[in-house]
C-alpha positions as YAML, in Angstrom:
chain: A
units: angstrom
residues:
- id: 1
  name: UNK
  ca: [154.33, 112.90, 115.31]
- id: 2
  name: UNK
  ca: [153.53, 111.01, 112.21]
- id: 3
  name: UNK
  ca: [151.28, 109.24, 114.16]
- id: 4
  name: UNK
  ca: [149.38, 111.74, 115.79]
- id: 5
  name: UNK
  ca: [148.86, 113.28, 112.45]
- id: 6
  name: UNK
  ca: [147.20, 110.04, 111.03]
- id: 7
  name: UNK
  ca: [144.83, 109.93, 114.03]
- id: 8
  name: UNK
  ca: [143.59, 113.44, 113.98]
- id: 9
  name: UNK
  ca: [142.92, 112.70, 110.04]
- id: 10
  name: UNK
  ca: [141.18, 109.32, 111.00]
- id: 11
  name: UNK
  ca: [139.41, 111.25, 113.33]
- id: 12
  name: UNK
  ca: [138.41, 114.09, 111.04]
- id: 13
  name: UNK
  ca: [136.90, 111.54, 108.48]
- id: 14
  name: UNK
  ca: [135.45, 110.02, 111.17]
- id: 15
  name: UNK
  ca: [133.28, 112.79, 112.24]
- id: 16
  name: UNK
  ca: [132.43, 113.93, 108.44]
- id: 17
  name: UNK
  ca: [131.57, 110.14, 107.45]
- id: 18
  name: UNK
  ca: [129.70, 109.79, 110.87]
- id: 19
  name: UNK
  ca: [126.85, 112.67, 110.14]
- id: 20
  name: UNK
  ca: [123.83, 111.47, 109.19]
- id: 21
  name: UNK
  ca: [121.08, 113.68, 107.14]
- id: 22
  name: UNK
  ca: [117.30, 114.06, 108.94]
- id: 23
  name: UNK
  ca: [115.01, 113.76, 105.84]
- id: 24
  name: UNK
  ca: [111.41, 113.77, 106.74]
- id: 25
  name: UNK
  ca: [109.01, 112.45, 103.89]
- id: 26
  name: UNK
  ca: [104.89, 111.59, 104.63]
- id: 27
  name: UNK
  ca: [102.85, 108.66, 103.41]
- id: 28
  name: UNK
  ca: [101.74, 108.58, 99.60]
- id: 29
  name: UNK
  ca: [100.15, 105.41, 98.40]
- id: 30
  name: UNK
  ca: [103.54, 103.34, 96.24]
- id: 31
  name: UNK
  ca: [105.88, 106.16, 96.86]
- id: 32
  name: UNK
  ca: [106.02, 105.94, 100.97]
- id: 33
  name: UNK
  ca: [104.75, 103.75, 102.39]
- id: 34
  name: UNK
  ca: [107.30, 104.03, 105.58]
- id: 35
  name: UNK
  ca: [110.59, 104.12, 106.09]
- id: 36
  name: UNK
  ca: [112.18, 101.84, 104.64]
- id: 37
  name: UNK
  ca: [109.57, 100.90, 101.55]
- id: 38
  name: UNK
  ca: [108.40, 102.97, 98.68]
- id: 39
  name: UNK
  ca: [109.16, 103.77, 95.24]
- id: 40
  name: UNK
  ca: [110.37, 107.36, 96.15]
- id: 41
  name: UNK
  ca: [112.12, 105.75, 99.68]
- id: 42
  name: UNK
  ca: [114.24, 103.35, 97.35]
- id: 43
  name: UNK
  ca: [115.64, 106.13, 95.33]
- id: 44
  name: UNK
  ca: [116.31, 108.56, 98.01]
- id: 45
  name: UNK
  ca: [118.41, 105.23, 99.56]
- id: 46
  name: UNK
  ca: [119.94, 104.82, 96.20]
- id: 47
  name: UNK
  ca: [120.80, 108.63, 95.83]
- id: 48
  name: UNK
  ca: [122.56, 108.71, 99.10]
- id: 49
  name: UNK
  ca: [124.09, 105.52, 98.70]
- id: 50
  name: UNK
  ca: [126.09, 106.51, 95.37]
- id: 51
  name: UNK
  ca: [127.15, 109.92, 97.47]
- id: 52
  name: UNK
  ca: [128.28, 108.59, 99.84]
- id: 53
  name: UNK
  ca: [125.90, 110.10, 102.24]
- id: 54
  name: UNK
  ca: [124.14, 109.13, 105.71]
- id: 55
  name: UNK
  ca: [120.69, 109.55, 106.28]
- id: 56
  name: UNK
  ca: [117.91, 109.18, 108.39]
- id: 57
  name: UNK
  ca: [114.27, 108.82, 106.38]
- id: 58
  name: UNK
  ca: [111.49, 110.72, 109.03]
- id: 59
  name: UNK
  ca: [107.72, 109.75, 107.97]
- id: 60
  name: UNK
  ca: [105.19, 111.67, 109.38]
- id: 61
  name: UNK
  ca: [101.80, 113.68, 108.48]
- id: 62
  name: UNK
  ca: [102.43, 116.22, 105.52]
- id: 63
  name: UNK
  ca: [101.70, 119.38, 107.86]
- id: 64
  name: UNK
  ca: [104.16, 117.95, 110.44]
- id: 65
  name: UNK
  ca: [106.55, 117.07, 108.44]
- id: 66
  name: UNK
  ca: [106.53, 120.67, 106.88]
- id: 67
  name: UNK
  ca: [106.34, 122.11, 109.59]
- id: 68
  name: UNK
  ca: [109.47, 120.20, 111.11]
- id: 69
  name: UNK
  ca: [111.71, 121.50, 108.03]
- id: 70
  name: UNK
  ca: [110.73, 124.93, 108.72]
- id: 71
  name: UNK
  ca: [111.54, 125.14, 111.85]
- id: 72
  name: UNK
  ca: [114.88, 123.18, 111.28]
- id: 73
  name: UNK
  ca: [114.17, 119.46, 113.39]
- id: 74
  name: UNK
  ca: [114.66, 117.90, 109.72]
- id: 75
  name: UNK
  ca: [117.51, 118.91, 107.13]
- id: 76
  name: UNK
  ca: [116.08, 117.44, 104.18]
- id: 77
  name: UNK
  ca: [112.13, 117.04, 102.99]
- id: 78
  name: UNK
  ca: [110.81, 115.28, 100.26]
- id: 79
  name: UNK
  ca: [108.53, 115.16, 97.65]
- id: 80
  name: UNK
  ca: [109.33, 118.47, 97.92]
- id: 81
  name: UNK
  ca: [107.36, 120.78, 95.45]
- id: 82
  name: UNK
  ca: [107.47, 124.68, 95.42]
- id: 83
  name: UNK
  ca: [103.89, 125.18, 96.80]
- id: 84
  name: UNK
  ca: [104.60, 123.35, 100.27]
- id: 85
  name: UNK
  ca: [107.85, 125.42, 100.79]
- id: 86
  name: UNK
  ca: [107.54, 126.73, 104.46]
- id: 87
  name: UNK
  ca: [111.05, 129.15, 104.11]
- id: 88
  name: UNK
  ca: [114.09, 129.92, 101.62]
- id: 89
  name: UNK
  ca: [115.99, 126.32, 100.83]
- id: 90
  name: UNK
  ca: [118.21, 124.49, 98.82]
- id: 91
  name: UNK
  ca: [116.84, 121.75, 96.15]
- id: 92
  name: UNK
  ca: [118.32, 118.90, 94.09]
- id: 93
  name: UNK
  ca: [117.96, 118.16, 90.44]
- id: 94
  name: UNK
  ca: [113.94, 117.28, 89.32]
- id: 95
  name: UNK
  ca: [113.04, 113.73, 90.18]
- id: 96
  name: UNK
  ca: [109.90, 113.74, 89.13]
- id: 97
  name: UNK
  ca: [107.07, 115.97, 87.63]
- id: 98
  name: UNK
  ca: [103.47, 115.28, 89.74]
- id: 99
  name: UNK
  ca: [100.81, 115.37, 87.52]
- id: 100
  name: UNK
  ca: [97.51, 115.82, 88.62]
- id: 101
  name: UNK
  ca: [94.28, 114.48, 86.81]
- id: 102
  name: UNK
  ca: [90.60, 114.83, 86.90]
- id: 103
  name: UNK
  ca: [88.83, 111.41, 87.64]
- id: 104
  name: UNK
  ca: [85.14, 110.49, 86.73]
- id: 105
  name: UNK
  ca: [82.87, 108.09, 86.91]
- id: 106
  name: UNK
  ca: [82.87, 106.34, 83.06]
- id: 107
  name: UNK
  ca: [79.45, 107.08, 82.81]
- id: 108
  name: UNK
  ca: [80.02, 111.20, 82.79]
- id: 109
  name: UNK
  ca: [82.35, 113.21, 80.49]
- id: 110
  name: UNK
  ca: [85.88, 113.37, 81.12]
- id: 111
  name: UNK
  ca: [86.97, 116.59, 82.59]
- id: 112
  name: UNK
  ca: [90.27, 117.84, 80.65]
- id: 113
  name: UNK
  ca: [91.12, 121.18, 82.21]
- id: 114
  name: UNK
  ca: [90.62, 123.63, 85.47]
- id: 115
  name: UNK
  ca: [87.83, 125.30, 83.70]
- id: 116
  name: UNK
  ca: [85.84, 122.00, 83.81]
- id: 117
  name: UNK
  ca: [85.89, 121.81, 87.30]
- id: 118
  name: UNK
  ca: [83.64, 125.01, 88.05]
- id: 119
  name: UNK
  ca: [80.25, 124.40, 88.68]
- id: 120
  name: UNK
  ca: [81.33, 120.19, 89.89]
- id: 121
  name: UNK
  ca: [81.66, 118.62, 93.42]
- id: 122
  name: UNK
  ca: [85.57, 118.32, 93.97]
- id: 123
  name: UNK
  ca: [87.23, 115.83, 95.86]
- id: 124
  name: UNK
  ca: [90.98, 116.62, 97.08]
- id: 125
  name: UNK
  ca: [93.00, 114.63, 99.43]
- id: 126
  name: UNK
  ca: [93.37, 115.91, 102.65]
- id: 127
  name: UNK
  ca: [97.90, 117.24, 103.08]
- id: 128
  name: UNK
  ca: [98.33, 116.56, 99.15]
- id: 129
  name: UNK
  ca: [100.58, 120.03, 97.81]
- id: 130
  name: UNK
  ca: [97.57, 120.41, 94.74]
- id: 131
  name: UNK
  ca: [99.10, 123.33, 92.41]
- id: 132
  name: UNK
  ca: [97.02, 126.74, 93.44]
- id: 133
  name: UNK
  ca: [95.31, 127.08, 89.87]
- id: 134
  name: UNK
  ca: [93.52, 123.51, 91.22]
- id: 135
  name: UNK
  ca: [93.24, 123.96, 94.73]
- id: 136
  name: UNK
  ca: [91.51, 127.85, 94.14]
- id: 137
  name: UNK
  ca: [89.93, 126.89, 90.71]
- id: 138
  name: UNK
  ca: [87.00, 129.00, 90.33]
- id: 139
  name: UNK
  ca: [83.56, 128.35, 90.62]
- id: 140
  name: UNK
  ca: [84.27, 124.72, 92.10]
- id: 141
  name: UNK
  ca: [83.01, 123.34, 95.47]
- id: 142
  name: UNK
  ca: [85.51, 121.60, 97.28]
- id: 143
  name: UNK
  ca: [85.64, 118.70, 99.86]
- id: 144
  name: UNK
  ca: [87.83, 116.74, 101.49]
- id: 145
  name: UNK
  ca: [88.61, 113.07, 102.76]
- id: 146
  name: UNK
  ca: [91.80, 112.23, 104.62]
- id: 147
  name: UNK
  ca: [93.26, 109.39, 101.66]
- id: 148
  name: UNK
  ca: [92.46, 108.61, 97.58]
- id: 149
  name: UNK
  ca: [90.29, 105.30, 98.48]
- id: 150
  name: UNK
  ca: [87.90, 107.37, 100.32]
- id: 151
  name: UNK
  ca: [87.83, 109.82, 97.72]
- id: 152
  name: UNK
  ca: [87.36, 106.86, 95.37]
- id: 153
  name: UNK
  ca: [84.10, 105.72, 97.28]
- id: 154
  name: UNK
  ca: [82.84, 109.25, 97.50]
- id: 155
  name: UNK
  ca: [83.27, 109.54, 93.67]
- id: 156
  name: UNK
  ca: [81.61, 106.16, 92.83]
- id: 157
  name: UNK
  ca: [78.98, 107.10, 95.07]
- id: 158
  name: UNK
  ca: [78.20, 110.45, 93.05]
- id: 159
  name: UNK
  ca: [78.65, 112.04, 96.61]
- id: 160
  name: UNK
  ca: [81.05, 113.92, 93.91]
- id: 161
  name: UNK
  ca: [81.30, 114.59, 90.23]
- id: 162
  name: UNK
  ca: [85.15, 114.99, 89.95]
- id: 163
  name: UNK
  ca: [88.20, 113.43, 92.32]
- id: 164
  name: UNK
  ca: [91.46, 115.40, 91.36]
- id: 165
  name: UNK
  ca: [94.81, 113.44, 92.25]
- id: 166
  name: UNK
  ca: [98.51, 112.90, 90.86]
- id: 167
  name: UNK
  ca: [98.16, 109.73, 88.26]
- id: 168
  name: UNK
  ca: [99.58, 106.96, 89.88]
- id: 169
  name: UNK
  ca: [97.83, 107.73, 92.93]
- id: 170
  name: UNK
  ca: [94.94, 107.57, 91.72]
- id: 171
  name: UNK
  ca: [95.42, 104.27, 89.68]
- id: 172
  name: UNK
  ca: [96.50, 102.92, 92.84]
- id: 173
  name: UNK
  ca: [93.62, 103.61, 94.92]
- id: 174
  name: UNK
  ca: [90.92, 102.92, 91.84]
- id: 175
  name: UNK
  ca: [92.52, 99.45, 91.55]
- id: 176
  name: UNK
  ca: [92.51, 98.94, 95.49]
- id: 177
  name: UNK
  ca: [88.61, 99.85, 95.18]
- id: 178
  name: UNK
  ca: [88.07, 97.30, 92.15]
- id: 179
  name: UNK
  ca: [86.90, 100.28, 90.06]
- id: 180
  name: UNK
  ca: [89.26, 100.07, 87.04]
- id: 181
  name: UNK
  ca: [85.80, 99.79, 84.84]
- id: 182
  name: UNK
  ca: [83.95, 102.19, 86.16]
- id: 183
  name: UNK
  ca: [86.23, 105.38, 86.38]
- id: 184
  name: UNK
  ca: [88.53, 107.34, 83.94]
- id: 185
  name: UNK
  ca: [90.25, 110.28, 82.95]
- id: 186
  name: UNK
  ca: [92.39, 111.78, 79.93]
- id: 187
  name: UNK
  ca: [95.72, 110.57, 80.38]
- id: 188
  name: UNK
  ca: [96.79, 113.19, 77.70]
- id: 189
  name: UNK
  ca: [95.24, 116.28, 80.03]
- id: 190
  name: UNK
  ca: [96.93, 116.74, 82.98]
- id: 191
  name: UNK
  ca: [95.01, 119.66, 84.98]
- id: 192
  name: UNK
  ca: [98.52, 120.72, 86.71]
- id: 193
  name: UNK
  ca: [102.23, 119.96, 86.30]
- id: 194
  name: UNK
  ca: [104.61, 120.40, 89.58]
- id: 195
  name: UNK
  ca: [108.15, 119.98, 89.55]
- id: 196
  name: UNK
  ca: [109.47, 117.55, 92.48]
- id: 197
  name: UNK
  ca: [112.94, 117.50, 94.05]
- id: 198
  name: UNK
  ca: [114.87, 117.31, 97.39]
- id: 199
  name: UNK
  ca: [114.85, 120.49, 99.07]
- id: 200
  name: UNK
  ca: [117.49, 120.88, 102.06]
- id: 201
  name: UNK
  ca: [118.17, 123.73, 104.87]
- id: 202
  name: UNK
  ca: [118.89, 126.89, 103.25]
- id: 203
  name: UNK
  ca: [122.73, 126.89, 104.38]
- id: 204
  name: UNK
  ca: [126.29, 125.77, 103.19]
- id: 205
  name: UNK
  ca: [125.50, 122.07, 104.24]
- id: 206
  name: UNK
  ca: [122.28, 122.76, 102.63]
- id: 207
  name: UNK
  ca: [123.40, 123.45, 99.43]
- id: 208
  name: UNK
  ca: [126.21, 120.67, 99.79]
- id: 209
  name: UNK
  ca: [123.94, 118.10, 100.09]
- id: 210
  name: UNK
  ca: [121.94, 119.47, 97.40]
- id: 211
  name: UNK
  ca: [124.51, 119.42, 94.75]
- id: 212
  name: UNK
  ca: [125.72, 115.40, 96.20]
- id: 213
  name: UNK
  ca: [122.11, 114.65, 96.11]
- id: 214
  name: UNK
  ca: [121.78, 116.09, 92.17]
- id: 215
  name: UNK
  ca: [125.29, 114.89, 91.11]
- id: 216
  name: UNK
  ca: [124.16, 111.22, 92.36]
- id: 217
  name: UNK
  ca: [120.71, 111.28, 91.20]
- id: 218
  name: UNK
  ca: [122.16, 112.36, 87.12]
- id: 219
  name: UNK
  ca: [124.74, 109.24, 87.91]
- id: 220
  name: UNK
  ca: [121.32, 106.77, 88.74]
- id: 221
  name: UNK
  ca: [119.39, 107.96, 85.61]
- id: 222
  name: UNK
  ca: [123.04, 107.32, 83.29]
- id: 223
  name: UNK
  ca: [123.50, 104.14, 84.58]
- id: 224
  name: UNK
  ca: [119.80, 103.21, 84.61]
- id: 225
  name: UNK
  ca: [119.09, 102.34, 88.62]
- id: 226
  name: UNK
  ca: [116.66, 105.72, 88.30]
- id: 227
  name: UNK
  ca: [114.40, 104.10, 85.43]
- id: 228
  name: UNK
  ca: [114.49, 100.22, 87.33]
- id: 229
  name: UNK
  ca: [113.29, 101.87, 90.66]
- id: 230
  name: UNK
  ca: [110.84, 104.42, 89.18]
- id: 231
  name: UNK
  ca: [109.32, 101.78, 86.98]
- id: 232
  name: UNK
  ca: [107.93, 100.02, 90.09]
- id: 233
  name: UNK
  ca: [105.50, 102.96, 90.14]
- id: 234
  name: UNK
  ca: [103.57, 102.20, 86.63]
...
């Protein structure tokens, strides 16, 4: 009987240990770059790692990806960030806060807030979550390309006065075009500020892995594994 008892437990643990977590997640320059390499990749390995948890990283286009959360084929989505929420859902502890700047051409002004923006050529990239106040800022004219290097071109090109993207983005891509010299922005003037987390199904495994995901992620930044992975992003 003893026995028996044991297996069922086995068993039991088995089955708990054995489920694995669908997290779907969408190319940013760095961050992801697929599934198994990227700064935010590394730490969502790390996170689920110390808890102990099993997962399976998804990366697809932004919309899809979104759109697979909402209508529950994923369990997990990340960068998540309030704006891109398709339904109610559980989220982690912040992991990071995006920050989206203005980028010119060194030869024009630097543009240091929304209000600069109206009356400019705007480039966005095509599935980035921009924070409304940006994405609606008044008096702007918009325009799209589908990834920050061809945003980069467009702004060297003066197809467009200002390209708008989160920081290290946009470092990445101005370095990729060999532009360093001929663009800036004020690093001190952010246009927008988003909070970014894990978000998970709005249920009681939702909010389960929510809370192991948060618990893990405040063990990572005590013991310093948060700041060594994150710094691979400067």
């Amino acid at each position: 009987m003893r026995v028996f008892s044991f297996l069922i437990l086995l068993l039991g643990m088995s089955m708990t240990h054995g489920e694995t977590i669908r997290i779907g997640t969408f190319p940013i320059p760095l961050m992801v770059e697929s599934s198994t390499k990227g700064v935010f990749v590394e730490l969502t390995q790390a996170i689920a790692k110390e808890a102990g948890l099993s997962i399976e990283i998804i990366v697809a286009p932004p919309k899809r990806t979104i759109k697979d959360f909402g209508n529950g084929k994923i369990q997990g989505l990340f960068p998540a960030l309030d704006v891109t929420m398709p339904v109610a859902f559980e989220r982690s502890n912040s992991i990071y806060v995006k920050r989206d700047f203005a980028f010119t051409q060194s030869s024009k002004p630097k543009v240091t807030s929304i209000a600069g923006l109206a009356g400019k050529k705007v480039a966005l990239t095509a599935g980035y979550p921009y924070a409304k106040e940006v994405s609606s800022a008044s008096g702007a004219l918009f325009s799209t390309a589908t990834d920050d290097p061809k945003n980069i071109k467009k702004l060297l090109s003066g197809r467009v006065d200002v390209f708008v993207v989160e920081e290290k983005s946009g470092l990445k891509a101005i370095q990729g075009e060999g532009a360093s010299s001929k663009i800036h922005y004020d690093s001190a003037s952010p246009l927008s500020k988003q909070d970014v987390y894990y978000a998970f199904q709005k249920t009681a495994k939702g909010r389960e892995w929510a809370d192991k995901f948060s618990a893990a992620l405040e063990t990572l930044k005590q013991n310093g594994t948060f700041a060594t992975i994150m710094s691979k992003a400067n």
